[in-house]
C-alpha positions in Angstrom: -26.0 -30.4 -3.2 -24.8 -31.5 -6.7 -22.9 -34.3 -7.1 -20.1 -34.8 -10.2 -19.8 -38.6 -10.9 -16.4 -39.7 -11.9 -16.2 -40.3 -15.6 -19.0 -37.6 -16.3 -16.3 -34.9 -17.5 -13.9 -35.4 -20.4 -10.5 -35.5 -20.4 -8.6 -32.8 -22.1 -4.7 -33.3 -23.5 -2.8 -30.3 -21.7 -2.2 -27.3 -24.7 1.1 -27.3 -26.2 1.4 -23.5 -25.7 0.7 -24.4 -21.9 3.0 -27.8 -21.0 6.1 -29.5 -22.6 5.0 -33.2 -23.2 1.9 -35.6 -22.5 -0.3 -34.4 -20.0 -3.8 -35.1 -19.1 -6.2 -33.2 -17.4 -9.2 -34.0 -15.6 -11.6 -31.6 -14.2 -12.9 -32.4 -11.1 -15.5 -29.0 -9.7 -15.9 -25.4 -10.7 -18.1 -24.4 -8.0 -20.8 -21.7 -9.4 -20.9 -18.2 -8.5 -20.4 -16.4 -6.1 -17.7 -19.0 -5.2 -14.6 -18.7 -7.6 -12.7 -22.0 -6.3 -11.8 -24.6 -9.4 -10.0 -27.8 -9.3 -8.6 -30.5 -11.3 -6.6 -33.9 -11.4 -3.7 -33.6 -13.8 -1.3 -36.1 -15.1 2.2 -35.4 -16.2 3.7 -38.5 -17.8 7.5 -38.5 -17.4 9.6 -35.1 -18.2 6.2 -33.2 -18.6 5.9 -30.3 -17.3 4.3 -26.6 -17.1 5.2 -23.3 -19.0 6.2 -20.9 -15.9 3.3 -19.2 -14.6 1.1 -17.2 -11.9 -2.0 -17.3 -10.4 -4.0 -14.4 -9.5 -4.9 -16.0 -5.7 -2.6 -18.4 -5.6 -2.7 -22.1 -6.1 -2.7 -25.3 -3.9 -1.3 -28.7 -5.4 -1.5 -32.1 -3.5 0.1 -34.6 -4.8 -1.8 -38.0 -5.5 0.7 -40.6 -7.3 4.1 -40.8 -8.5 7.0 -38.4 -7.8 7.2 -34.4 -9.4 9.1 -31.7 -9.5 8.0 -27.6 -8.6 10.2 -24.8 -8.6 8.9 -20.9 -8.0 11.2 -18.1 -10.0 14.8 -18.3 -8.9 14.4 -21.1 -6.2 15.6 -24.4 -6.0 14.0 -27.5 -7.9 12.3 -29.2 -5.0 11.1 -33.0 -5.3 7.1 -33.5 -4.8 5.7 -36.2 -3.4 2.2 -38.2 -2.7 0.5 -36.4 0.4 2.4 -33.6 -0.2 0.8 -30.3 -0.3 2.3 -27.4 -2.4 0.9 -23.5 -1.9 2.2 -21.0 -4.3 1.4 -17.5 -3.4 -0.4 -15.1 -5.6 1.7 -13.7 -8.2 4.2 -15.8 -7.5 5.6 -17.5 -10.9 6.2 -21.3 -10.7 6.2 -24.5 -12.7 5.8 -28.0 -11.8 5.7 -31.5 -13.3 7.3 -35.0 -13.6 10.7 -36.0 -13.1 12.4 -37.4 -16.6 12.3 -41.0 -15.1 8.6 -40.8 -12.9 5.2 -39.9 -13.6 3.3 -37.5 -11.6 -0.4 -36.8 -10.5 -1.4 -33.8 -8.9 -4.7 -32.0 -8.2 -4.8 -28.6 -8.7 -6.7 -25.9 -6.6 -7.1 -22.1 -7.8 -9.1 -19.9 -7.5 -10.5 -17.1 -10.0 -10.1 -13.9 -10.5 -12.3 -11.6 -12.3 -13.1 -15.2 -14.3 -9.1 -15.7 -14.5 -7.2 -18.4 -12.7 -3.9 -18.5 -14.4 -1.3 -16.4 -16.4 0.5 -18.8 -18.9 4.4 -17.3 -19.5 7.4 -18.8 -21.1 7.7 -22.6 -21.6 10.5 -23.8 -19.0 13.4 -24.6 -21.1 15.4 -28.5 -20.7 18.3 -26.5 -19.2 16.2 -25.1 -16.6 14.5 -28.7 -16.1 17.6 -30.5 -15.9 18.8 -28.1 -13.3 
């Protein structure tokens, strides 16, 4: 059994390359091999957001606080709220974040693949946000 005590990791300030705006993230377990599952709290304050992107096994959001916004590549913006549970399938490229007037706190689930959980694409552009 090991046991992560909250405040033991760092916070890290989401990359630039990776999200538009401020936006915290948390780690919260990377459970050792063999397992490949890793999870995190993040925090998008209002109109942050992701870059589009994919993850090699998919990835499982539930929402924690405020209200957020997820689209998947040429669906519909779709409102995210606390309790809510978001599964993107593998491959299948997606963004998510705040709305412009309401932060948003998700944690993330994903696992990895061959030691990679995520492929980082093209930064979601305001047009596309505001849609």
């Amino acid at each position: 059994m090991e046991i992560k005590r909250a405040g033991s990791q760092p916070s890290t300030k989401g990359p630039a390359d990776w999200f538009t705006g401020t936006v915290r993230i948390d780690p919260l377990f990377e459970a050792p091999e063999p397992a490949r599952v890793r999870g995190a709290r993040v925090t998008f304050e209002l109109g942050a957001r992701t870059a589009w992107h994919t993850h090699p096994l998919g990835q499982t959001l539930i929402v924690t606080s405020g209200l957020g916004w997820a689209q998947r590549w040429g669906g519909p913006i779709e409102e995210i709220r606390p309790s809510d549970v978001i599964w993107f399938a593998p491959g299948e490229k997606h963004w998510h974040g705040a709305t412009p007037t309401t932060a948003m706190t998700h944690i993330a689930i994903q696992e990895a693949l061959e030691g990679k959980v995520v492929d980082w694409m093209e930064k979601v552009s305001d047009e596309q946000y505001r849609k």
